[in-house]
PAZA-248261 format. One line per field, with one value per residue (C-alpha): x, y, z negated. Coordinates in nm, 2 decimals, decimal comma. Each point is the difference from the previous one (the first is absolute). Layout:
BEGIN
east (X|...)
north (Y|...)
up (Z|...)
***
This chain:
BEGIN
east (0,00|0,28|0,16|-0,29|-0,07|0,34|0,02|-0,35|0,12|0,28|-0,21|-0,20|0,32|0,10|-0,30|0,07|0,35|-0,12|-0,27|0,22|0,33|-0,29|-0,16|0,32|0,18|-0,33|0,00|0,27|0,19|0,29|0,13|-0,11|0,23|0,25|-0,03|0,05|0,25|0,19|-0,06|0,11|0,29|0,10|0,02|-0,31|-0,35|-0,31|-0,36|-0,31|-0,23|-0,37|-0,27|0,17|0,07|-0,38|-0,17|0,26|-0,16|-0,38|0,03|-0,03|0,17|0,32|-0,02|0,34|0,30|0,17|0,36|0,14|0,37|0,29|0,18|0,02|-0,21|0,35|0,14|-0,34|0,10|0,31|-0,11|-0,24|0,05|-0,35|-0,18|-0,22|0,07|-0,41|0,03|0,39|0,00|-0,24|0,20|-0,20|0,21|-0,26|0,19|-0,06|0,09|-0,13|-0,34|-0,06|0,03|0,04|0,05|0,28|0,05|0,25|-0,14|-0,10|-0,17|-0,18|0,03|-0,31|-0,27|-0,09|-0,22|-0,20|0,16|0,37|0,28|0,18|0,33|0,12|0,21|0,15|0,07|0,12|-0,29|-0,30|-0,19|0,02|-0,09|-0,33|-0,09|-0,07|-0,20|-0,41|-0,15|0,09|-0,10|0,24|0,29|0,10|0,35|0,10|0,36|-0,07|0,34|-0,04|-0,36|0,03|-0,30|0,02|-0,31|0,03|-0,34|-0,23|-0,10|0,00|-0,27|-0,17|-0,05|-0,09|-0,28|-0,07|0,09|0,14|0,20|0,22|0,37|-0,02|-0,19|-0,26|-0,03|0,38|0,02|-0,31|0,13|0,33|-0,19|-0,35|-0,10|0,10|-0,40|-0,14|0,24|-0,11|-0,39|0,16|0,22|-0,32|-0,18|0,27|0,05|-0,31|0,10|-0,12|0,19|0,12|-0,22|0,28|0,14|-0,36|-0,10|0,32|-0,12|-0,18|0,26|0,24|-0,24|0,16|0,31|-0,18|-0,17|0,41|-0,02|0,03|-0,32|0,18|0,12|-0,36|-0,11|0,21|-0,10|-0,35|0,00|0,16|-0,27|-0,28|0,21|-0,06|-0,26|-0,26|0,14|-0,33|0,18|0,28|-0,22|-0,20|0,31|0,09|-0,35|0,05|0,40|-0,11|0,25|-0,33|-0,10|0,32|0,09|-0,38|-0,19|-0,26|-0,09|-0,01|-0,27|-0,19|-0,04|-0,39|-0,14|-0,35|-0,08|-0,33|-0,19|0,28|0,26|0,07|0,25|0,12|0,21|0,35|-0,08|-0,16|0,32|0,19|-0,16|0,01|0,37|0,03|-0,22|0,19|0,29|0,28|0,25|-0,17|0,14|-0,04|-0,37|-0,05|0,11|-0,33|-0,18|0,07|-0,02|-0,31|-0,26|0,19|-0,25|-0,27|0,06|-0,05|-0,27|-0,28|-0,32|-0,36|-0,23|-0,36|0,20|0,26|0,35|0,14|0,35|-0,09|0,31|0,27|0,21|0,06|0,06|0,22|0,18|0,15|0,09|0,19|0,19|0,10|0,11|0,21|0,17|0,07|0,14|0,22|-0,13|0,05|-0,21|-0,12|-0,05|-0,19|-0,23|-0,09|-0,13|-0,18|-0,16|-0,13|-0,11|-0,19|-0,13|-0,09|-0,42|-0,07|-0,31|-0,11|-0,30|-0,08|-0,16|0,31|0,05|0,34|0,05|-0,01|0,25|0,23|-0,03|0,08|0,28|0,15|-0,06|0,16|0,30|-0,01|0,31|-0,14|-0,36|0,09|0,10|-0,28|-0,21|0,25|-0,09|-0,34|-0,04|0,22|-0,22|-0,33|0,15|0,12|-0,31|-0,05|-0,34|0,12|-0,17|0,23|0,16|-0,16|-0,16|-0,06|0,35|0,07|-0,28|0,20|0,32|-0,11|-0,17|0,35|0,22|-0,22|0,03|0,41|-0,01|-0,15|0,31|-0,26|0,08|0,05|0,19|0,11|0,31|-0,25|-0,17|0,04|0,11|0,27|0,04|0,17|-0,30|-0,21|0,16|0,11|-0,38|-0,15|0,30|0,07|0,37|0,06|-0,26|-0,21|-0,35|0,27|-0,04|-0,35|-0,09|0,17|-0,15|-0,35|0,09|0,10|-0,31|-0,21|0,19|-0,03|-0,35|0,04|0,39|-0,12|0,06|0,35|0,17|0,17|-0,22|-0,30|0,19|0,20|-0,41|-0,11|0,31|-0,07|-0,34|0,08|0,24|-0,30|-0,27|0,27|0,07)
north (0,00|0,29|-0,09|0,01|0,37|0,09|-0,11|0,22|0,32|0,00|-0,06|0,30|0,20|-0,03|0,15|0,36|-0,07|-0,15|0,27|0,30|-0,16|-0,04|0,36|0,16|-0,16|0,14|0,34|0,14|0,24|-0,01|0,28|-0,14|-0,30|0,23|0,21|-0,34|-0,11|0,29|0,01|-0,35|-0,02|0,24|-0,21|0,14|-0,15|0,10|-0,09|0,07|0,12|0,12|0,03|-0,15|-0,34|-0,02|0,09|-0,25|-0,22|0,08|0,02|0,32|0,27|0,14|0,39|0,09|-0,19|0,04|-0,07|-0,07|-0,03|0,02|0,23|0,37|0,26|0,18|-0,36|-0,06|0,35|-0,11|-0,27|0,16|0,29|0,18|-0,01|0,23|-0,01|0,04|-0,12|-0,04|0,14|-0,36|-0,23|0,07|0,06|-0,01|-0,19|0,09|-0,26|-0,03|0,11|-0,09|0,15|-0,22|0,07|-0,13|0,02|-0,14|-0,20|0,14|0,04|0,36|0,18|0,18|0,15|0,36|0,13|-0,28|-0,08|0,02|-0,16|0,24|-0,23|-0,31|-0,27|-0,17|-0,38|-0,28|-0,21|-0,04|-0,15|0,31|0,23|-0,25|0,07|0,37|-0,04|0,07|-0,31|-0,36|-0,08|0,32|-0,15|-0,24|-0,01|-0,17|-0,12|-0,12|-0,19|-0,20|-0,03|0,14|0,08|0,23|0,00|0,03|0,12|-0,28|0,24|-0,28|-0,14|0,29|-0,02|-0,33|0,10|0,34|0,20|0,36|-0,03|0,24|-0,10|-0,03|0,25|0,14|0,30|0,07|-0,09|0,28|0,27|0,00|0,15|0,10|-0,11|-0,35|-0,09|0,14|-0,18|-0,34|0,09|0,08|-0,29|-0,21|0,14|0,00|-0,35|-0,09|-0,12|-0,01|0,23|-0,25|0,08|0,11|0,21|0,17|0,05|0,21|0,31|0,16|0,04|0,16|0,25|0,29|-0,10|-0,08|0,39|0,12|-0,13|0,26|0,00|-0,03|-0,39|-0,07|0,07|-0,19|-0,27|0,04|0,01|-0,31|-0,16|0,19|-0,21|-0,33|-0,23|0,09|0,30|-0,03|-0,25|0,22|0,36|-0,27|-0,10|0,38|0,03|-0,29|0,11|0,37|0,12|0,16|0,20|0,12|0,04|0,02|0,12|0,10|-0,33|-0,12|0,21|-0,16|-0,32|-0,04|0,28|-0,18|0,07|-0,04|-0,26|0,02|-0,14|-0,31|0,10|0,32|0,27|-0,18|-0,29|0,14|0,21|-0,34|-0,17|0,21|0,06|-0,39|0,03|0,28|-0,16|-0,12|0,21|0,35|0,05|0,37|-0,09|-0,26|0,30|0,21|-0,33|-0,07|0,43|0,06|-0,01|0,13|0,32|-0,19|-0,03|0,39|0,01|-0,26|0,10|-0,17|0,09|-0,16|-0,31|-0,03|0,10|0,26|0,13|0,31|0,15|-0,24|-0,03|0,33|0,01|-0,29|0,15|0,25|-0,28|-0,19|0,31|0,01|-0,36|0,01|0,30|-0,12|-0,34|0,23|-0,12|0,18|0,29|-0,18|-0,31|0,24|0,15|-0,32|-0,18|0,31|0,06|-0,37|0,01|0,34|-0,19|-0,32|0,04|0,02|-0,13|-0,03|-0,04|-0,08|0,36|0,20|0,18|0,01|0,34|-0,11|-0,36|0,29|0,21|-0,29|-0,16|0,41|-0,01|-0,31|0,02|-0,22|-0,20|-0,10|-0,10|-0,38|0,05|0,17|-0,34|-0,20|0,19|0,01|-0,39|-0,05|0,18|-0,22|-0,32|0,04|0,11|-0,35|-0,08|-0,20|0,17|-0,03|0,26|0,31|-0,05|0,40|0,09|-0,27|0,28|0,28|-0,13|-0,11|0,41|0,22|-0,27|0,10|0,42|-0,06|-0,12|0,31|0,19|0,27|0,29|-0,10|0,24|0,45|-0,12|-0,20|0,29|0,17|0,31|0,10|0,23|0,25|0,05|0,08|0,27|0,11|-0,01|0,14|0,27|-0,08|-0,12|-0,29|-0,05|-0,25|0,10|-0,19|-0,35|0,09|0,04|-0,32|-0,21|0,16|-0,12|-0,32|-0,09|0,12|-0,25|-0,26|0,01|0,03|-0,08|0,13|0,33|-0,04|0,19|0,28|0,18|-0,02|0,07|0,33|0,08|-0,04|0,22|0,27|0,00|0,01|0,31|0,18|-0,08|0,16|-0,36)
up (0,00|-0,08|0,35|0,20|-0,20|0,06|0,35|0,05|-0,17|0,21|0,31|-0,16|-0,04|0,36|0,18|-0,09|0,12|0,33|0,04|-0,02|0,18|0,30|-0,08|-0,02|0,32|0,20|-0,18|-0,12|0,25|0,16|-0,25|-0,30|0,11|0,03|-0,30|-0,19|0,14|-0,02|-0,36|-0,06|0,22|-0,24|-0,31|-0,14|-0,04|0,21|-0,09|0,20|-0,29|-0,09|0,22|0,30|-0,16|-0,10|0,29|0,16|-0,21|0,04|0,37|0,06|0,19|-0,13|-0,01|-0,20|-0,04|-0,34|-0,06|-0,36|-0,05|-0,28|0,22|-0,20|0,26|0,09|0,13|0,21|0,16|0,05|0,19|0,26|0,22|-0,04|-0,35|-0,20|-0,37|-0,08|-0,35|-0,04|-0,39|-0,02|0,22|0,32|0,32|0,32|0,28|0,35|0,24|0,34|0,03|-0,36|-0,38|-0,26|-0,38|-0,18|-0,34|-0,22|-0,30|-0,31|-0,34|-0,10|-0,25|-0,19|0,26|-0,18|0,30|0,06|0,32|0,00|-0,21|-0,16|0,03|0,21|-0,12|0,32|-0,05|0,21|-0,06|0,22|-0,34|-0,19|0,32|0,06|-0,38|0,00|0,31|-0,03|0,10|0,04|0,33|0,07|-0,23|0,24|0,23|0,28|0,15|0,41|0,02|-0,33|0,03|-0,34|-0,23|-0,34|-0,17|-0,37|-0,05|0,10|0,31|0,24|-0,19|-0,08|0,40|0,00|-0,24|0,17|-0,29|-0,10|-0,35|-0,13|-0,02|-0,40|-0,22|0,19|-0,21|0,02|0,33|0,07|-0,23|0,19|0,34|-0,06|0,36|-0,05|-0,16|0,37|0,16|-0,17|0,09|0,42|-0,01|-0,10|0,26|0,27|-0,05|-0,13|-0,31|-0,41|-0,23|-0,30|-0,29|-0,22|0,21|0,11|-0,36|-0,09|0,29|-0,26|-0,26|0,27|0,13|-0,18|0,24|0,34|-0,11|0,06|0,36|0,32|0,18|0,31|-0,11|-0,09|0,32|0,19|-0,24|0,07|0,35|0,01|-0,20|0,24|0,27|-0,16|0,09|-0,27|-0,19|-0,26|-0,14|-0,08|-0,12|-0,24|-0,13|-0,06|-0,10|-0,25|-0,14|-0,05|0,28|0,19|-0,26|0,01|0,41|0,13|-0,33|0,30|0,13|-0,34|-0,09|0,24|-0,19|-0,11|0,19|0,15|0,36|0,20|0,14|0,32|-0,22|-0,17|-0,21|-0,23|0,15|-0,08|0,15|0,32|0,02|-0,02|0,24|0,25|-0,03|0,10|0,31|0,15|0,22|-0,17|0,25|-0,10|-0,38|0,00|0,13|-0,28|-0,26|0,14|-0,03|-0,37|-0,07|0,21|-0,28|-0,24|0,00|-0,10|-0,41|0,01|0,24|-0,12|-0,06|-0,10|0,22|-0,05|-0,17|0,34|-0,04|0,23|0,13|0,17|0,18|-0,18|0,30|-0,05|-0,33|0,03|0,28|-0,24|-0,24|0,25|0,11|-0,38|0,02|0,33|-0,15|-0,34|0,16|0,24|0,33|0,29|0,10|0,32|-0,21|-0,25|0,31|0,15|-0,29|-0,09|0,31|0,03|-0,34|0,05|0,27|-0,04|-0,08|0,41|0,03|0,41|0,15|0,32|0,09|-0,10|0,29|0,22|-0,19|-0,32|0,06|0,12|-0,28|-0,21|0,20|-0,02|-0,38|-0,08|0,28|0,36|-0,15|-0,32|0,12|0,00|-0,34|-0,14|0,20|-0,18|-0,34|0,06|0,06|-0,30|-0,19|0,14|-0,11|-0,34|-0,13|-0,09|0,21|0,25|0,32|0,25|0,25|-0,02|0,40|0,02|0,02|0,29|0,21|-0,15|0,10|0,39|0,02|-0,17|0,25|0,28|-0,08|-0,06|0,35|0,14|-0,21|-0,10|-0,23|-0,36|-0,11|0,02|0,19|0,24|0,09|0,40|-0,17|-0,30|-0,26|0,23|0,28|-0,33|-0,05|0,36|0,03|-0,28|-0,05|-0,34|-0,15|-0,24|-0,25|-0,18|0,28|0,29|-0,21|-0,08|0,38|0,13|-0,27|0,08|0,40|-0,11|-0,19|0,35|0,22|-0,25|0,08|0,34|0,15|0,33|-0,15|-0,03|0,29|-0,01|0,23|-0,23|-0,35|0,15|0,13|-0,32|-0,19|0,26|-0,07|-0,38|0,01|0,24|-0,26|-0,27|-0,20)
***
């Protein structure tokens, strides 16, 4: 019995080895080979670390290559003719190499973490043990050595993959109040890889709030657009929701929780918002952000009217509340704009007797380039309000009617118009002033109606006929 158990967990041992000596010959590139072997001929040691080695190991595409070395940064420089010392005070030298850039950095042990995020000293070492122990998680405390065929795994991470599991590399609460993103990093890598979060190591997030609090917004971000990327990113805001840290990032959307809708939704506003942030496309993060913040208005806006709950004007309101949001997280001021805009906008309601005027005056409101993601939106918003009625068959008329006016490439827009700021005033003898704007947006809305108005003959008519009626 022990030799057939030995004989088995060595069959068991040798998989990972086999799986990433076949991952790893199809793809690693040519210039990670190189890098490698550059280190190693050498005399020093060269791991392939982190995030590389795991998703090696789940199968998945390999975004960043990670080097970890005992060579001190100045003798990594020394051995490359273009590097960038990005974190060289922390044993990071950033390799460039063909078309590539790889980080290198020479083992290491850290000293205490007093902003939350950095060490305030590094102890280099020359062993790859002690540099695996200060990482994050286990699944990311894992090297690799392609010649040998070499494994280091001192932290149970390979079967913490096995087993689908995020763990922190000993004391969670240690390991969290070193860098105060670490406890949204566990909730995105559970999503990214759609894993569990050990239960340890998920009930410690609310002791370490004070320190996630110390975070820059710009990290958090980051973070969360890479769980809005993930194949259901509920799961990861209930997990926020659940561990305190959306109280604390997206106190907002938490209020949401418990406020009751009407008889067009099955569920309260939190949840709606939830689900419609998985129906949007999993491509369109920023787009899943409007999703999740698009009812955010309504907490402030409810009202009981003859024993029905209404929202009057809440994508307004929560408009405003997402501009807030996008600029406290530091996105950027297009980012800011578009999710705005769509969220502003996302109540269209058509009916079949809207006239051509009116699709035009909404496709001008909303922007020509954004119109398949307010649909998007919009459809989003139909199917996570939780009773089941399928696609929304209106917007399939709407679409087929604004496709049919873009091909006609009709006036939408002041800078669509036959005429321009300068024959206003040419015309009606006046200089620069706010009446210019006024009169082109007052000719805009007439060929809206009726784009056969739109030639330049007909506009300078009307302008004449303005300044002789003393306009």
């Amino acid at each position: 019995m022990k030799k057939k158990r030995a004989k088995q967990g060595k069959r068991e041992a040798s998989e990972p080895s086999r799986l990433l000596a076949q991952r790893f010959a199809v793809e690693a590139p040519g210039s990670l080979l190189d890098v490698l072997s550059a280190l190693r001929s050498a005399g020093f040691k060269a791991y392939v670390v982190g995030g590389s080695v795991r998703d090696l190991l789940l199968e998945r595409p390999v975004k960043d290559w990670d080097v970890a070395t005992d060579a001190l940064p100045e003798q990594v420089e020394g051995k490359f003719s273009k590097t960038v010392a990005t974190g060289k005070a922390h044993g990071t030298v950033t390799v460039l190499h063909g078309e590539r850039t790889f980080e290198v950095t020479t083992f290491r042990r850290d000293g205490e973490y007093p902003d939350a995020r950095h060490p305030e000293k590094v102890f280099f070492t020359d062993d790859v043990r002690v540099d695996l122990s200060r990482r994050d998680f286990t699944v990311n405390a894992i090297a690799y050595e392609p010649v040998a065929g070499e494994i280091i795994c001192p932290h149970q991470g390979l079967s913490d993959i096995d087993r689908r599991l995020i763990r922190t590399v000993g004391d969670p609460v240690e390991r969290f109040r070193e860098d105060g993103l670490r406890p949204l990093r566990a909730i995105r890598f559970a999503c990214q890889l759609d894993f569990e979060i050990e239960a340890e190591t998920f009930q410690a997030i609310p002791a370490v709030l004070d320190r996630a609090s110390l975070v820059s917004m710009e990290r958090v971000r980051d973070e969360l657009l890479k769980i809005l990327e993930s194949a259901k990113p509920s799961r990861g805001f209930e997990m926020m929701r659940q561990s305190g840290l959306l109280a604390l990032f997206l106190p907002e959307l938490e209020a949401s929780r418990g406020v009751v809708q009407n008889e067009f939704h099955a569920y309260d506003v939190y949840w709606h918002s939830l689900h419609t942030c998985d129906a949007v496309p999993a491509d369109k993060p920023l787009l899943r952000l409007a999703g999740l913040l698009h009812d955010l208005g309504k907490p402030s806006t409810r009202e009981e009217r003859d024993g029905r709950a209404t929202f009057y004007n809440h994508q307004h309101v929560g408009a405003e509340m997402v501009s807030e949001i996008m600029n406290r997280l530091k996105f950027s001021g297009a980012d800011r704009d578009y999710a705005v805009n769509l969220v502003d906008n996302h109540m269209f309601d058509y009916r079949s007797e809207w006239t051509d005027g009116a699709l035009r005056r909404f496709m001008r409101r909303v922007g020509v380039e954004m119109i398949a993601d307010a649909f998007d939106l919009r459809i989003a918003d139909f199917l996570g309000n939780g009773l089941k009625q399928g696609f929304p068959q209106y917007l399939e008329e709407m679409r087929g009617r604004i496709e049919r006016l873009l091909e006609k490439d009709e006036a939408l827009s002041v800078a669509d118009l036959a005429v321009d700021g300068r024959d206003v005033m040419r015309e009606l003898g006046i200089g620069p002033q706010q009446r210019v704007g006024q009169v082109l947006k007052e000719f805009l809305e007439v060929v809206l109606d009726d784009p056969g108005l739109n030639t330049r003959e007909e506009l300078l008519g009307r302008l004449r006929k303005m300044r002789a009626g003393g306009q």
